[in-house]
N, C-alpha and C positions, 0 to 999 in steps of 0.2 A: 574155517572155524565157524561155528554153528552158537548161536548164545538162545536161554528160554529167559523171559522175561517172566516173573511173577509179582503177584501182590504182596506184600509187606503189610504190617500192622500199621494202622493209622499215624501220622507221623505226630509226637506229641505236641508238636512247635503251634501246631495246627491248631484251630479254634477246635473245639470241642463239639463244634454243631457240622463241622468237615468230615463228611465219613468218605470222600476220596483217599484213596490207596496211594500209597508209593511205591514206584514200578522199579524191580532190581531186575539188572539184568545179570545171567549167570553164564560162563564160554561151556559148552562143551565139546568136545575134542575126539574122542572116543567113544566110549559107555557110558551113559548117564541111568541110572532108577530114580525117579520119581514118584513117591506112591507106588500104585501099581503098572505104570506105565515103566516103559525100559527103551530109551532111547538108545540106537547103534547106528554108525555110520557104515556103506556100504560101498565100498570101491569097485566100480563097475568102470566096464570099457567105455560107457560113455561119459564117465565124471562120476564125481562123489555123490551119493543120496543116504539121505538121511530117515531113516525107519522108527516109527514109534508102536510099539509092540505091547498089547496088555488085555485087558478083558474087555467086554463090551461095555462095560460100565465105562469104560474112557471113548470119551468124544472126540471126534476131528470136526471143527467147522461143524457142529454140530450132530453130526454121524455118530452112529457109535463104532465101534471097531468088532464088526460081525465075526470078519476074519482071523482076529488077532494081529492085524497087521497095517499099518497103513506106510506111505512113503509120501514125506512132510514134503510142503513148497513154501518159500518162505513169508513170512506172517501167518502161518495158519493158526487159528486157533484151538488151544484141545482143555477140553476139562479131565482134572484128575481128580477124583476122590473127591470133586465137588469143588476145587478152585481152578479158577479159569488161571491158566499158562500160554502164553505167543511162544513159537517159534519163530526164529530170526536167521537169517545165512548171511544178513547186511552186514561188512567189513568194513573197516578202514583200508589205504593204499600201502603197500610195502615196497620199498625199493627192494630190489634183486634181480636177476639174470632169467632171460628167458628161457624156457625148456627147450630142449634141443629140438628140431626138425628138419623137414625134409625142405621147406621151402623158406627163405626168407622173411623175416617180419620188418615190415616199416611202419614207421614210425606217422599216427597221421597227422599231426601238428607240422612236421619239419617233412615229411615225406621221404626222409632217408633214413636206409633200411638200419637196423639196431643189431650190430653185432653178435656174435653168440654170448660173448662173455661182457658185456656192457651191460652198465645199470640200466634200469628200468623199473617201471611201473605196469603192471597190468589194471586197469581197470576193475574196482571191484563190480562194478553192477555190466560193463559191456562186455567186460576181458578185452578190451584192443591194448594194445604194447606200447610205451610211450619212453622215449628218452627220459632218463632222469640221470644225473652225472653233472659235475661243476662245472664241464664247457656245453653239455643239453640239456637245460631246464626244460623239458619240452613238457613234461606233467605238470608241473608247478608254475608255468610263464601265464598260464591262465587260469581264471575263476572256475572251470570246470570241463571237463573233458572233452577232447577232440570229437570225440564221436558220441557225448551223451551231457546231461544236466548233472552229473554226479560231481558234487566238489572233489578238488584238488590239493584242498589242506591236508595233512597229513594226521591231523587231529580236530577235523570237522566233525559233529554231532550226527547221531545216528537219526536216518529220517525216517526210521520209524519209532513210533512213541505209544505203545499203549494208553496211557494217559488221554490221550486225545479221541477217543476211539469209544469212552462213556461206558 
């Protein structure tokens, strides 16, 4: 899942002399149109990428799109039609079963290998494989992943924040 964050109208709770934005973020999943930008995901043999397609009038990180085409990473920045948009691939953890293979995945918390059909967690920012199951808390036994700083809550806050970013 892919989400674009955008600016929002002034929030009106806000002082009146706050002209900082509220940042929504939105999923997208498949095809999204924005303006004249037209996000598509593109499932390729080496993993999903994500394509933002439109006129040169739409920015990447500040580029325009000569091409008509570019292929997003995540947080890039794009202007559409004149409002600045993030792109985001930042996810939450989902328990589920890992994809079939050729070789074994263990687990690097507990070091023992994880089933074909045993819960689990992959990693959203490393992808490593981690026991999750009511006799393997091996995702959730710690504050953050075996092999990276990425929280383990299952509903920790997204660490990227437009907002912060000015």
């Amino acid at each position: 899942m892919a989400y674009l964050w955008s600016a929002s109208d002034r929030d009106p709770e806000r002082a009146a002399d706050d002209p900082e934005p509220r940042w929504s973020r939105r999923p997208i999943d498949a095809t999204r149109v924005v303006g004249d930008a037209t996000f598509a995901r593109a499932d390729l043999a080496g993993g999903a990428r994500w394509l933002v397609l439109g006129p040169a009038t739409v920015r990447v990180n500040g580029a325009p799109l000569l091409t008509g085409v570019a292929v997003l990473r995540d947080r890039d920045e794009l202007l559409i039609d004149g409002a600045r948009v993030y792109f985001s691939t930042e996810a939450h953890p989902v328990v589920t079963t890992p994809p079939p293979g050729d070789r074994p995945l263990h687990c690097p918390r507990c070091t023992v290998a994880i089933a074909m059909n045993a819960a689990a967690v992959a990693c959203p920012t490393c992808g490593i494989w981690h026991h999750e199951s009511a006799d393997r808390q091996c995702w959730t036994h710690a504050a953050v992943c075996a092999s990276c700083d990425q929280a383990t809550a299952f509903d920790a806050p997204f660490r990227f924040d437009p907002a912060v970013l000015g």
